[in-house]
C-alpha positions in Angstrom: -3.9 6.3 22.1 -6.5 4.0 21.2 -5.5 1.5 19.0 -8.8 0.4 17.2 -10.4 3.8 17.2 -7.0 5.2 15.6 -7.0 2.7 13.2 -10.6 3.0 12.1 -10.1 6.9 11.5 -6.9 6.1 9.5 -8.8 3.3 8.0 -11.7 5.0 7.3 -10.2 8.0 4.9 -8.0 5.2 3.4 -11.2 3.4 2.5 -12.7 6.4 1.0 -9.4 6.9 -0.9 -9.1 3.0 -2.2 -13.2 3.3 -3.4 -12.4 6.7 -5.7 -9.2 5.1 -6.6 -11.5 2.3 -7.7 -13.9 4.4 -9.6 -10.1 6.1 -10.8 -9.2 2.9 -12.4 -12.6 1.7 -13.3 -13.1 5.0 -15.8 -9.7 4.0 -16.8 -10.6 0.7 -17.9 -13.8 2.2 -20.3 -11.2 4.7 -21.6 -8.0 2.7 -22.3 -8.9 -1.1 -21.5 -5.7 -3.5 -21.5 -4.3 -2.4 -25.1 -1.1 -0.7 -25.7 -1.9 2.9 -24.8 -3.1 1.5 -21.3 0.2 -0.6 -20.9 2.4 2.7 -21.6 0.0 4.5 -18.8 0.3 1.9 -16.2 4.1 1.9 -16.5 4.3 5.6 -16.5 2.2 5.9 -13.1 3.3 2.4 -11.5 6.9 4.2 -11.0 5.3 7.3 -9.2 2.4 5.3 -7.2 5.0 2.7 -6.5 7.1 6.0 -4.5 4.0 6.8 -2.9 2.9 3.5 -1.5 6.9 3.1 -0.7 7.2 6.8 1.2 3.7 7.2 2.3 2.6 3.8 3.4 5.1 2.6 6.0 8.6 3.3 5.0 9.2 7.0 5.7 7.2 6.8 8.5 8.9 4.2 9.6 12.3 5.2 9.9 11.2 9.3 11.4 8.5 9.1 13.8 11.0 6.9 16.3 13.8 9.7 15.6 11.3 12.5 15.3 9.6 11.0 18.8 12.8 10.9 20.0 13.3 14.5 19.9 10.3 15.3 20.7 10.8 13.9 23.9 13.2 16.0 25.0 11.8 19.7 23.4 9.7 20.6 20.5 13.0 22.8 19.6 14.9 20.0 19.1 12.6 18.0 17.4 11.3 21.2 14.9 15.8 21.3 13.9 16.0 17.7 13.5 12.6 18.3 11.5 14.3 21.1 9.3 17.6 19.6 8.8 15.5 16.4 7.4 13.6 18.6 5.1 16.4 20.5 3.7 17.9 17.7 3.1 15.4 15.7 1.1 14.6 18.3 -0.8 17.9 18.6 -2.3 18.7 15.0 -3.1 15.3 14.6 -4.4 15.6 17.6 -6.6 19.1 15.9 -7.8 17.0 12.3 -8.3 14.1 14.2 -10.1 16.5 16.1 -12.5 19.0 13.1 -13.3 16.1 10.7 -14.3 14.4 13.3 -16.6 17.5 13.5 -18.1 18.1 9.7 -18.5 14.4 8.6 -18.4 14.7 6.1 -21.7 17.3 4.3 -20.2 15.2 4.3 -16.9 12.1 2.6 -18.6 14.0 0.8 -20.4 15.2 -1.2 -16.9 11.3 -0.7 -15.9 9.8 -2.1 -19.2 12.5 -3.8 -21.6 10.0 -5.9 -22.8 8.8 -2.7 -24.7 11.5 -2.2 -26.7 10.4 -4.1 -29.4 7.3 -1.7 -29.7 9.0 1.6 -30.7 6.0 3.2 -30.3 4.6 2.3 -27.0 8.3 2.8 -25.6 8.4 6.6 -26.9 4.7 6.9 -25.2 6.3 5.3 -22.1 9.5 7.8 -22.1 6.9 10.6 -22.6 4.8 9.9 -20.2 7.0 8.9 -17.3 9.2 12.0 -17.8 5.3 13.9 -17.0 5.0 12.0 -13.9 8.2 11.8 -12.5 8.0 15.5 -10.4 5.4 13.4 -8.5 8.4 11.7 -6.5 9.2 15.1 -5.1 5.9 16.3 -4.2 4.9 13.1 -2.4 7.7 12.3 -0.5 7.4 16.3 0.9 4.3 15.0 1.5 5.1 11.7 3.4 7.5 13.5 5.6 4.6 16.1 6.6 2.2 13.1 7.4 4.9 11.6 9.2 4.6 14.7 11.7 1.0 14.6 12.0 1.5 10.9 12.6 3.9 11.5 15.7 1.6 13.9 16.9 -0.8 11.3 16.9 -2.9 13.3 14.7 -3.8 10.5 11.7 -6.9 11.6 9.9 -5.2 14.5 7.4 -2.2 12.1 6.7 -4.8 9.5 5.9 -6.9 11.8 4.1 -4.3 13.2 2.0 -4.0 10.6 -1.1 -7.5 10.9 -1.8 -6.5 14.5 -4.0 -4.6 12.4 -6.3 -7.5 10.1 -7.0 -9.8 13.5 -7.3 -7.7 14.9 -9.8 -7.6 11.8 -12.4 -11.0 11.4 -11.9 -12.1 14.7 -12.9 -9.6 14.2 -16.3 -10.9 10.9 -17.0 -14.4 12.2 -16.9 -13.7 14.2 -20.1 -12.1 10.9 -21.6 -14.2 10.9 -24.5 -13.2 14.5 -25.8 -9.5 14.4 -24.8 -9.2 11.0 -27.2 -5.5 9.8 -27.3 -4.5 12.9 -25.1 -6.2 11.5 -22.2 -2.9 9.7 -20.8 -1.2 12.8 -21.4 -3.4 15.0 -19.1 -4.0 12.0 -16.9 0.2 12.1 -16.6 0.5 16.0 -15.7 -2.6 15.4 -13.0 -0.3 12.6 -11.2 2.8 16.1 -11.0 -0.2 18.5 -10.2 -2.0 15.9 -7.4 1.6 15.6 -6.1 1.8 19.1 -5.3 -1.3 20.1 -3.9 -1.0 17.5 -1.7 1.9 18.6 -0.2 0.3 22.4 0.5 -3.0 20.2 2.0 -0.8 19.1 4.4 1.1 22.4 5.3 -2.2 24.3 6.5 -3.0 21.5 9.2 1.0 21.5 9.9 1.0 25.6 10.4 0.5 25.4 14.0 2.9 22.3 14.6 5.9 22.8 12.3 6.3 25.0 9.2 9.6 23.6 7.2 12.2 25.9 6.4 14.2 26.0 3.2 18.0 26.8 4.1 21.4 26.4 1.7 23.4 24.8 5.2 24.6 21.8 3.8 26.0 20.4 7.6 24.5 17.7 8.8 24.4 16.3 12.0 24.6 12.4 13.1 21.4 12.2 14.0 20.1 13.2 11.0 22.6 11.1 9.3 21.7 8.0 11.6 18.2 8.8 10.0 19.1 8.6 6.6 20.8 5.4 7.4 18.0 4.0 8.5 15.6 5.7 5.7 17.0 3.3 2.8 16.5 -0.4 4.2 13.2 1.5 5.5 12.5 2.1 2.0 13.0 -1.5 0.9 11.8 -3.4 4.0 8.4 -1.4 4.1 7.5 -1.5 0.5 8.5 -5.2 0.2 4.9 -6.4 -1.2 5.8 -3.1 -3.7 8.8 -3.7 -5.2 8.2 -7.2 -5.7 4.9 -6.2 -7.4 7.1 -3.3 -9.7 10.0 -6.5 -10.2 7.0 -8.3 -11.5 6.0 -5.3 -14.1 9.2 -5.6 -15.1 9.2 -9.3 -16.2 5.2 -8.9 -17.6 6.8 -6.0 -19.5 7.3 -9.2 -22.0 3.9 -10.1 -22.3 1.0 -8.5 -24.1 -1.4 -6.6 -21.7 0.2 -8.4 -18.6 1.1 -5.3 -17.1 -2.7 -4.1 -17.0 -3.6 -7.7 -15.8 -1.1 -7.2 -12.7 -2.5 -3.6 -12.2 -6.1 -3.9 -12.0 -5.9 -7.5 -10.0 -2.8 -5.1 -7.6 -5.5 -2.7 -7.2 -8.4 -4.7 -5.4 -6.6 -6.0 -3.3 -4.5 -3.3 -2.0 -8.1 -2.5 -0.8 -7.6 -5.1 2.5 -4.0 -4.4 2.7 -4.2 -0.8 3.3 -7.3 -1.0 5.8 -5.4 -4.0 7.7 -1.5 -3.7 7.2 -0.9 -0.4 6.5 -3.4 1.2 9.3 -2.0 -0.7 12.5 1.4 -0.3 11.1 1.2 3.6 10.8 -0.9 3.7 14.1 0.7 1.7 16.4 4.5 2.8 15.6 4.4 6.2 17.7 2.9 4.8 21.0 5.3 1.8 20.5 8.4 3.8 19.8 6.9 5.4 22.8 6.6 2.5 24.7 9.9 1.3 23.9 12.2 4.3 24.7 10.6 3.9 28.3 10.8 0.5 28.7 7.2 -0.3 29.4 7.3 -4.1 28.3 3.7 -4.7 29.7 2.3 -2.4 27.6 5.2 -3.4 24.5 3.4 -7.3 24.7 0.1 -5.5 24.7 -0.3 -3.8 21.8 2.0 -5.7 19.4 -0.3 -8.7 20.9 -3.3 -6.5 19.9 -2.2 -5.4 16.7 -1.5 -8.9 15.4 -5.0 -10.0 16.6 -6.8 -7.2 14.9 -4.7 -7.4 11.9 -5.4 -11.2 11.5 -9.3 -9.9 12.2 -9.3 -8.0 9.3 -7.1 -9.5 6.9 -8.4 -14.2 7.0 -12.1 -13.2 5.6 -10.9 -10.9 3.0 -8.4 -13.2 1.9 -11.2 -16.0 1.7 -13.7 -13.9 0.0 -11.0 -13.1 -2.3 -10.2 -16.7 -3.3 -13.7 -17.5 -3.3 -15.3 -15.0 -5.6 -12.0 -13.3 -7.6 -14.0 -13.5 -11.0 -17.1 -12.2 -9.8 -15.5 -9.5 -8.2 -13.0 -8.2 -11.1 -16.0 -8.3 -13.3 -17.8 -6.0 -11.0 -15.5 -3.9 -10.7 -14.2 -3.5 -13.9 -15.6 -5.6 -16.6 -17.0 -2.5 -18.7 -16.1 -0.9 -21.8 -12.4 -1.7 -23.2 -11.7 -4.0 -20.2 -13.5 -7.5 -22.2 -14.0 -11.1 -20.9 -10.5 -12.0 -21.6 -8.9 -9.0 -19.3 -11.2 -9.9 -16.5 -10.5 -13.5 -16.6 -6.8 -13.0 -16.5 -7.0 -10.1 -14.1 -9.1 -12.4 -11.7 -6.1 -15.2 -11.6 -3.6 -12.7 -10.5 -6.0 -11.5 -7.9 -6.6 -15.4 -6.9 -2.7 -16.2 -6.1 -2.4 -12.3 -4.6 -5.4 -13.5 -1.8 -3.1 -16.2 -0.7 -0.4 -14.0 0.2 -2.9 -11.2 1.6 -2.8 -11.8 5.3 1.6 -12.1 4.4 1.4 -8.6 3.2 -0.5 -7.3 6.5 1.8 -9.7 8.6 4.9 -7.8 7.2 3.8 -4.3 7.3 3.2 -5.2 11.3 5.9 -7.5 12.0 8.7 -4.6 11.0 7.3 -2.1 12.8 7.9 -4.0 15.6 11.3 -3.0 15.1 11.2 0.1 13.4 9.9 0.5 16.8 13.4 0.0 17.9 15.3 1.5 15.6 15.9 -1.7 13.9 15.8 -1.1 10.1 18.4 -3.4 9.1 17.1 -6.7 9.9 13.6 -5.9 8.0 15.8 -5.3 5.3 17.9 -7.8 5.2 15.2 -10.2 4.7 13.0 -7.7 2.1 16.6 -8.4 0.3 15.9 -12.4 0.6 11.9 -12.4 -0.3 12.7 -10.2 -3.7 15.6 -12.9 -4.6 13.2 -15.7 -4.0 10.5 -13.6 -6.2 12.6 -12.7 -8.8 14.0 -16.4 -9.2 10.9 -18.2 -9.0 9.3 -15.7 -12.0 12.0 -15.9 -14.1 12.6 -19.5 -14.0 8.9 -20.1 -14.6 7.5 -17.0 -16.8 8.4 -18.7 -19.9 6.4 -21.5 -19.2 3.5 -20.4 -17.6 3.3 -16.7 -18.2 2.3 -13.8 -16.1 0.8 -15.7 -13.8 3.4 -17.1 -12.4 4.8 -13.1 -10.8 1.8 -13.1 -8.8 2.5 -16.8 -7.0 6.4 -16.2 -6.7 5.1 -12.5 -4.7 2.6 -14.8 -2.2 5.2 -17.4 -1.9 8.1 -14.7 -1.1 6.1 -12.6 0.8 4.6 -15.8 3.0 8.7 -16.6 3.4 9.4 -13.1 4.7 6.4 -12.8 7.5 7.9 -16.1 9.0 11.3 -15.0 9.1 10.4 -11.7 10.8 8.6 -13.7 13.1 11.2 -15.9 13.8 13.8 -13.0 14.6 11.1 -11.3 16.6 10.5 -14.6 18.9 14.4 -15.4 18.9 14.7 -11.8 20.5 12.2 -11.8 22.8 11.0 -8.1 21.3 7.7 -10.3 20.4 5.8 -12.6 23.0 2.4 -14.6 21.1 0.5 -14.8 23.9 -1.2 -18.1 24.6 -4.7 -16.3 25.8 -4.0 -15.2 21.8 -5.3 -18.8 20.7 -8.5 -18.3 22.4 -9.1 -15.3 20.0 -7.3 -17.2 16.9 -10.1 -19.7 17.3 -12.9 -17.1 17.6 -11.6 -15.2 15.0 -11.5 -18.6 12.8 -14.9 -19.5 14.0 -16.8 -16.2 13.2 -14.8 -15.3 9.8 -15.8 -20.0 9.0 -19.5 -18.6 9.3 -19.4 -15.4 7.6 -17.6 -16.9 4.5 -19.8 -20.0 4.1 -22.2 -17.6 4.3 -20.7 -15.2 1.7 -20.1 -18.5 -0.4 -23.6 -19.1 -0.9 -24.6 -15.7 -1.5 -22.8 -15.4 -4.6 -23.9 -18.8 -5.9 -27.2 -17.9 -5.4 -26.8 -14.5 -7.2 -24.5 -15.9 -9.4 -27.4 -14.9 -12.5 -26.6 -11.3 -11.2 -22.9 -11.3 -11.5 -22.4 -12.3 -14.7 -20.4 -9.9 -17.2 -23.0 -8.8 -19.0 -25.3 -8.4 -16.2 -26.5 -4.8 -15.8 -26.6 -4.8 -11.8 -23.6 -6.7 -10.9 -21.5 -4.3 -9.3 -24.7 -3.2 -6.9 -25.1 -6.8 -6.3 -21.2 -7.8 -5.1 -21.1 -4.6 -2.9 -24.6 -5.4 -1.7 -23.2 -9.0 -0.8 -19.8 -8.0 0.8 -21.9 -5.2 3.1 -24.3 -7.9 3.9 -21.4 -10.8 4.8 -19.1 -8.0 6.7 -22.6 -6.7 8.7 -22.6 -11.0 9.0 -19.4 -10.7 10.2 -19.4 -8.3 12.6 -22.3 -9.5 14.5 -20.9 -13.3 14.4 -17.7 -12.0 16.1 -19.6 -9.9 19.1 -21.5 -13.4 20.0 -18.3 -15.4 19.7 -16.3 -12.8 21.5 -14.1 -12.7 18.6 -14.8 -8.8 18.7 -15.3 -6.9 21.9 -17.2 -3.9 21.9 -15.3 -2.8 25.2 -12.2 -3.0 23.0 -13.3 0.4 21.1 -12.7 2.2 24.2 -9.5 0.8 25.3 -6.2 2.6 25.4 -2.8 1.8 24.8 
C-alpha cells in the first residue's frame, strides 16, 4: 500500500462528496434559511447523517477490517463466514432498532430536541420527518459494512465514492424547491431512506466478485463474531467522538432559536478538512497496520503511524488557520444567499471560529485510535470518548445559559483537544507509538511552509475583502479562487522546504 496515493484516492472522492454536499446545503439555505421549518429538517437528518458519519467514517471500519483481515489471513472461506454471520446478524438487530424507534420516535426526538417541545408544531414536523428518515440507519450501515470489505481488500475508491448518491439525490429535490413549497422537507426526508438504499446496491456490484452477503434465519453465533460485536460498540462511540459531541450539542441548542442551523451549517465546512485529513489516513492506514501488527513488523508499525501523523498534521495546521483567519468571509461565501441573512452567517461563522481550534484535535483522534483499533484495542478509545463527552456536556450546560450556543462549539474543541492528548499519552506509555525525533525536522518545515502560505492567505483576503462582502455578487468565485491560489502557495512552499517530498508519492508501506 501506498499511504499518500491511497489517501489521495480516498480523499479525492470524499472531496468531491463534501463540495456537492456543500452545494446540498447551500440550496438548502435559499430554500429553508435558519427558521423553524429548517430547524425541524436539520434535526430530522442530523440523527441519520450522524449514523453515517458514526458507521461509515471510522467506527465500523474500525472494529471489522482487523477481524475481517484476520480471517482473511488464513482463507477467503473463513473470512466470507465470519463476513456472513456479521451480516446476518446486523441486519436483524438493525431491523429490530429501525422498527422500535418508528414506533417510539416522539419520545426519541423528544431526548434529541426537548427544547422543541414548547413549539407544538415544529415538534410534530420533527416526529414526522424523522420517522421518514430513520430506514436510512439500515441502509447505511449495510453499506458501511460493504465498504469495510472493499477497504480490507485495499480497494478504497467505491467505499469513498459511495456517499456522494446521497448528496445527488437531495440535490436533484432541492432543485424543484420552489414548486414543492412546504413539502420540500418532506421529499428531502424520503430521499435521505431512498439515498440509503441505493447506496447499499452501488456497493454490491463492485462487491460481486469479492463477497455477495447471504441472508440466513441461523441465529448461532460464534465467538468471534461475538468478540466483534464487542468491540463494534465502544468502536461506535470512540470513532464518532467529534459526532456525538456535536449531536450532544444539538441537543442543548435545541433551546435556542435557529441554533441548531447555526451549529449545522458552521459543522458542515469544516467537516470539509476533517474528512480529507482524519478520516482518510484513518480508513487507509488501518488494513496495512492491522497487517503490520498481526506479523509483528515493528519497523514498519513506527513507520507508518510516524507517517500518518506527519501527513495528517500536513493537512490539517493550514486549514485550521485559514479557518480562524477568514470564518466570516468564508460562511458568507458559502452560504450567505437567500433565507440564510447577515445574522445566520454571523453566528454560523463563530461556531466555525471555536470548531477551527479543535480541527487538527478531530484529525488527531480519528488517527490516534486506529492505532489501536489496529490492535484490537477498542476499549481504551472508548473509555476516554466517555471522558471528552462528560467534559463537553458539563462545560455547555454550565455555560449555555449565559453565553448561548456558542458556548457547545468551545466545550467540543476543548473536549476533543483533552481526548487527542490522552490517547497520546496511553499510546507513548505503551510503547504501541514512538514520535520520532527526525519527526521535528518535518514539524518545523511543516510549520515553516503552512507560516508562509497563511500570511500569504491573510493578505489575500484583506486585499479582496471589497469582494467578499455579503452582498457582493462574486464572492464565492473569489474565496475558492483565494484558497486554490494559497493551497497551489502551499504546495510549492513545502517541496522547497522539504516539508513535502515528491519521492513520498511513490513510497510504500
Amino acid at each position: 500500500m501506498n499511504l499518500i496515493k491511497s489517501t489521495s484516492t480516498f480523499s479525492f472522492f470524499t472531496l468531491i462528496s463534501r463540495v456537492l454536499g456543500y452545494l446540498r446545503d447551500l440550496l438548502i439555505a435559499i430554500n429553508l434559511g435558519s427558521g423553524p421549518l429548517a430547524d425541524a429538517f436539520f434535526v430530522a437528518f442530523r440523527i441519520p447523517n450522524t449514523f453515517r458519519r458514526l458507521f461509515s467514517e471510522g467506527s465500523f471500519n474500525a472494529a471489522f477490517v482487523p477481524s475481517y483481515s484476520s480471517e482473511l489471513k488464513q482463507s477467503n472461506l473463513k473470512a466470507k463466514n465470519f463476513a456472513n454471520e456479521v451480516f446476518n446478524f446486523l441486519i436483524i438487530s438493525l431491523l429490530i432498532i429501525v422498527l422500535l424507534a418508528e414506533i417510539f420516535m416522539p419520545a426519541f426526538v423528544y431526548l434529541i430536541a426537548p427544547g422543541f417541545v414548547e413549539d407544538t408544531e415544529k415538534l410534530q414536523t420533527t416526529i414526522f420527518l424523522t420517522r421518514l428518515t430513520f430506514p436510512f440507519l439500515l441502509f447505511i450501515s449495510v453499506a458501511s459494512f460493504l465498504s469495510a470489505i472493499l477497504n480490507s481488500h485495499n480497494r478504497f475508491a467505491m467505499a469513498a465514492a459511495a456517499p456522494i448518491i446521497l448528496n445527488i439525490f437531495l440535490i436533484l429535490i432541492l432543485f424543484f424547491g420552489k414548486f414543492l413549497n412546504d413539502k420540500l422537507v418532506i421529499y428531502l426526508s424520503y430521499g435521505v431512506s431512498i439515498a440509503g438504499l441505493t447506496q447499499a446496491l452501488f456497493l454490491i456490484i463492485f462487491l460481486r466478485k469479492t463477497y455477495i452477503p447471504k441472508i440466513n434465519f441461523n441465529f448461532k453465533i460464534s465467538n468471534k463474531v461475538r468478540f466483534f460485536f464487542k468491540k463494534l460498540l465502544p468502536s461506535i462511540f470512540s470513532s464518532g467522538v467529534t459526532q456525538i459531541n456535536i449531536l450532544v450539542g444539538t441537543i442543548i441548542a435545541s433551546f435556542q432559536t435557529s441554533a441548531v442551523s447555526y451549529l449545522y451549517y458552521a459543522d458542515r465546512i469544516y467537516q470539509i478538512n476533517l474528512a480529507i485529513a482524519g478520516i482518510a489516513i484513518g480508513t487507509v492506514l488501518l488494513p496495512s497496520l492491522s497487517k503490520y501488527v498481526q506479523s509483528k513488523s515493528k519497523k514498519k508499525i513506527d513507520f507508518i503511524q510516524n507517517k500518518s501523523f506527519e501527513l495528517c498534521l500536513f493537512l490539517s495546521l493550514p486549514a485550521a488557520l485559514a479557518l480562524l483567519i477568514s470564518s466570516e468571509e468564508i460562511t458568507s461565501s458559502l452560504f450567505g444567499y437567500g433565507s440564510f441573512d447577515k445574522l445566520s452567517v454571523k453566528k454560523s461563522s463563530e461556531a466555525l471560529f471555536y470548531f477551527a481550534l479543535g480541527l487538527p484535535a478531530f484529525s488527531f483522534i480519528k488517527i490516534f485510535s486506529s492505532f489501536l483499533f489496529a490492535r484490537h484495542n477498542t476499549k481504551i478509545p472508548f473509555y476516554f470518548s466517555l471522558v471528552s463527552v462528560l467534559i463537553n456536556v458539563s462545560i455547555s450546560i454550565t455555560f449555555f445559559s449565559k453565553i448561548g450556543f456558542i458556548i457547545i462549539p468551545i466545550s467540543t474543541t476543548i473536549s476533543s483537544w483533552i481526548n487527542s492528548f490522552l490517547l497520546l499519552i496511553y499510546l507513548q506509555n505503551k510503547n504501541y507509538f514512538h514520535l520520532n525525533l527526525k519527526l521535528l525536522n518535518p514539524f518545523f518545515k511543516i510549520a515553516l511552509s503552512t507560516f508562509i502560505s497563511i500570511t500569504l492567505y491573510y493578505y489575500l483576503i484583506d486585499f479582496y475583502k471589497d469582494y467578499l462582502t455579503y452582498d457582493s455578487e462574486h464572492k464565492l468565485l473569489t474565496i475558492i479562487a483565494l484558497v486554490f491560489v494559497t493551497f497551489i502557495a502551499y504546495i510549492i512552499i513545502s517541496i522547497f522546504t522539504k516539508a513535502f517530498k515528491i519521492s513520498d508519492i511513490n513510497l510504500k508501506y
